[in-house]
N, C-alpha and C positions, 0 to 999 in steps of 0.2 A: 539579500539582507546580510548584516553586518554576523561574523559568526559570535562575536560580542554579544549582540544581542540576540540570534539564537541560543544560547546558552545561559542567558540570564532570563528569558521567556519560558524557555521548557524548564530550567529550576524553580522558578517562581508557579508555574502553573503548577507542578508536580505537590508541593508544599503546601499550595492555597487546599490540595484536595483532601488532605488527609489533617483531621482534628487534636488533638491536643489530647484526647481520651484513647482513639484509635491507635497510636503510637506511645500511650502507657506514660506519660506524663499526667501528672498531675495538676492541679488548679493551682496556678497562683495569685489568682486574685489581680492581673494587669490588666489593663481593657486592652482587646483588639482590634487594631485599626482597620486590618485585612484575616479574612476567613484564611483558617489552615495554622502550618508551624511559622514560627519567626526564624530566620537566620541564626540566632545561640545555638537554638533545639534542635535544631537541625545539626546543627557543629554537634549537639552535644551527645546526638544521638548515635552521630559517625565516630565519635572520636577525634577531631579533631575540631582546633582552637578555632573561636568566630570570625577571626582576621583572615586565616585561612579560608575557611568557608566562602566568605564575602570576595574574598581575589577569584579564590574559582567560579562565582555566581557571577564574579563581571570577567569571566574571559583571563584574569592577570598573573594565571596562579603554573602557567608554565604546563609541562605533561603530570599529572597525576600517577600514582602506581597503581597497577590492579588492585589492591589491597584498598588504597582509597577508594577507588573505584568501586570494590565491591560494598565498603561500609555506606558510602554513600547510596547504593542500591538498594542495603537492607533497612535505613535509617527514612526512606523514601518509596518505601514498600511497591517500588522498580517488576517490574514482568523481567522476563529474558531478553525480552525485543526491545524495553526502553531502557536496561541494561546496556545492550550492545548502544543504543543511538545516543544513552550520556555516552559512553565513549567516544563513539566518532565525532561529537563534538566537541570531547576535552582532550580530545590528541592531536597533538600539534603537527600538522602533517609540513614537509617542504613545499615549495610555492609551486603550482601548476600553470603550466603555460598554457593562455588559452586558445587553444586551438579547437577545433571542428575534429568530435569522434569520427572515428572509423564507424561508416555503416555497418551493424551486423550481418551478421548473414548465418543460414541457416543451411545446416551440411546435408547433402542428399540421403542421407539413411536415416536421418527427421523426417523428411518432405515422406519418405516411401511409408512411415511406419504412422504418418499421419494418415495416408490413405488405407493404409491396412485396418483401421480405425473406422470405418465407415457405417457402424452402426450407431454411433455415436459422436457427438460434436468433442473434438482434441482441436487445440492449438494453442502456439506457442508465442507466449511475449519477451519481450527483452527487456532492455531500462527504459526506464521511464516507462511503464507498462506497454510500450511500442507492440503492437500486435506483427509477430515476423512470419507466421504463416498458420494457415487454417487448412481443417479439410472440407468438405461441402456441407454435413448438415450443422457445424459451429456457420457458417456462413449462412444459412437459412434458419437458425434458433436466432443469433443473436442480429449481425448485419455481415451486406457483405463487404467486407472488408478489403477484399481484392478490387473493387470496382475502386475504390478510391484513391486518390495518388499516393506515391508509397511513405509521404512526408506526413499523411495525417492519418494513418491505418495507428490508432492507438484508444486503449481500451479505456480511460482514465476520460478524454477528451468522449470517445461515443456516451458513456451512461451519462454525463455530466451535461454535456452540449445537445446532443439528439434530439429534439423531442420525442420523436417513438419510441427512446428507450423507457424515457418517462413512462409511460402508459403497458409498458411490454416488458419492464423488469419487476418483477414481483419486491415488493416492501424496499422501492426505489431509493429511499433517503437513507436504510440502514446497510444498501450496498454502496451507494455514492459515496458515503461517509468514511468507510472501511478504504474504499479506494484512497481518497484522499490521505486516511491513514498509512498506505502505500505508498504514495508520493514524500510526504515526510521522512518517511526513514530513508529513505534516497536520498535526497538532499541533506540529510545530515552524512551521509556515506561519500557523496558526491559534490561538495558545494561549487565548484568551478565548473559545473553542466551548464552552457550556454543554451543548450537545446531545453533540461530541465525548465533552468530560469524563466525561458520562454513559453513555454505551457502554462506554468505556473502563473505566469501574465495575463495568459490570454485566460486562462480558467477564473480568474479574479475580475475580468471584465465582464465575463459572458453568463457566468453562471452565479446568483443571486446567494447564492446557498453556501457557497467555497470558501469562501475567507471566515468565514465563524466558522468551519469545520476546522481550514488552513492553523488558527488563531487556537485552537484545543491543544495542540499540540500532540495531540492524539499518536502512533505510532503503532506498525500491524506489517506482519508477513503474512502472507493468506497461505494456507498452508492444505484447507478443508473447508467442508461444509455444505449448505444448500444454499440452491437457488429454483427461483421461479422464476418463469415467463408466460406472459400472455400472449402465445403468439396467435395471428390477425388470421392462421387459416387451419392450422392444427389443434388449437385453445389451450389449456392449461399445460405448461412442462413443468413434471417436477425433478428437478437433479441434483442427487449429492454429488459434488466435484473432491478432485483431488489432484494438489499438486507437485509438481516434482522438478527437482532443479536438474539440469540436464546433463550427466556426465561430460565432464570436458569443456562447461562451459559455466561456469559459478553465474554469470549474468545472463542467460535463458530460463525459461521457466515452461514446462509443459505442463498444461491444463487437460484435464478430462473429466467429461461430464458422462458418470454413472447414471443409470435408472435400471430399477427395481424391475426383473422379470415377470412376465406377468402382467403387471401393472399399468394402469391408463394409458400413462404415459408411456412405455414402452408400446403397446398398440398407435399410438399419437405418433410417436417420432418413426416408426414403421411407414407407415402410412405416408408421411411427410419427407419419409425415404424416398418412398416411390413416386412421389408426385413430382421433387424435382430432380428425377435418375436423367441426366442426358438419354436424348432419345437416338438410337442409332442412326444411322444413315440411312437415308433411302439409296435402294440401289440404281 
């Protein structure tokens, strides 16, 4: 998509959300044609003039200062994360040549501390939520992801495309969503990802549900939280996760899925430890 028109979609969607009462404006008595601020109020809210405003809402208005940046935030009642994503789409980056990323790769003292990790499902994504390595029971909670070739091991495409995740991810649509919200702030961070681009294709064809999340404009780091699973032979998991960006690598991300001592689920995922432990050798 044109970055023109990213930036006139995520200004327009951001504006349509928030009323005319909510941002301390008064009634003037205009009818509106669309829900939300208009272009003036919004100028008038950041500080700056409506011709400016309108250059920036189509793309024409050059780099911005942070000072703009930030009035525009506060006039826009902006999180941190949609914060950073107006910027990377109002900074004018030089042109990238497109070329095919360098595959990640994941350093051996990750690989060893994801197995040391073995009470618990850890692993680790890259860009574009690319799954880079698991250790066994992240591979028996969620899928296995090793089994599949190394071009489609990614997190974004399983809950979305899979059908079992359907059925096996607890409250399916409000993690799908989130993801998607993932993807977003990517592509405003990354707009010349050829690989991106291409998910983003194929997740528009295949998945019913994508393009009205795609079209929210929505934006999200996952940072925490829970999840449930229904998994087909252990039954309910419940896990608060927690994530961490990987020293040395601002583009990995390690995942680990907590559960409560004591607790079902920790007898569940025990259990489910040992059913799929490789079994030694016979001698």
């Amino acid at each position: 998509m044109e970055r023109s028109t990213e930036i006139a979609d995520f200004l327009r969607s951001r504006r349509a959300a928030i009323a005319p009462d909510q941002a301390g404006l008064p009634a003037d008595g205009r009818k509106r044609r669309v829900p939300g601020l208009r272009r003036d109020e919004v100028a008038r809210l950041a500080g700056v003039s409506t011709e400016y405003y309108t250059r920036l809402e189509q793309g024409r208005a050059g780099n911005p200062s942070a000072e703009v940046l930030d009035a525009l935030a506060r006039a826009l009642q902006l999180d941190a994360v949609e914060r950073e994503h107006l910027s990377d789409l109002l900074t004018r980056r030089a042109p990238v040549r497109r070329t095919p990323a360098s595959p990640q790769r994941v350093r051996s003292g990750l690989y060893l501390m994801l197995q040391t990790l073995d009470h618990i499902p850890a692993f680790i994504l890259g860009r574009r939520t690319d799954v880079l390595a698991t250790n066994r029971l992240a591979r028996e909670v969620l899928t296995d992801f090793d089994a599949m070739p190394a071009t489609r091991r990614n997190l974004a495409r399983y809950y979305l495309l899979d059908p079992a995740a359907r059925k096996q991810v607890g409250d399916w649509e409000r993690i799908a969503a989130e993801t998607v919200a993932m993807l977003r702030l990517e592509a405003g961070r990354h707009p010349n990802d050829r690989q991106l681009a291409d998910l983003v294709g194929e997740l528009t064809l295949q998945c019913p549900e994508f393009t009205g999340w795609w079209n929210d404009h929505r934006v999200l780091r996952r940072t925490h939280g829970a999840k449930l699973y229904h998994h087909p032979v252990a039954g309910d998991l419940e896990f608060a996760y927690e994530s961490f960006q990987v020293p040395g690598d601002a583009e990995q991300t390690l995942c680990v899925y907590q559960v409560e001592p004591g607790s079902p689920t920790a007898d569940r995922l025990r259990l489910l430890a040992s059913w799929s432990a490789p079994q030694p050798a016979a001698d």
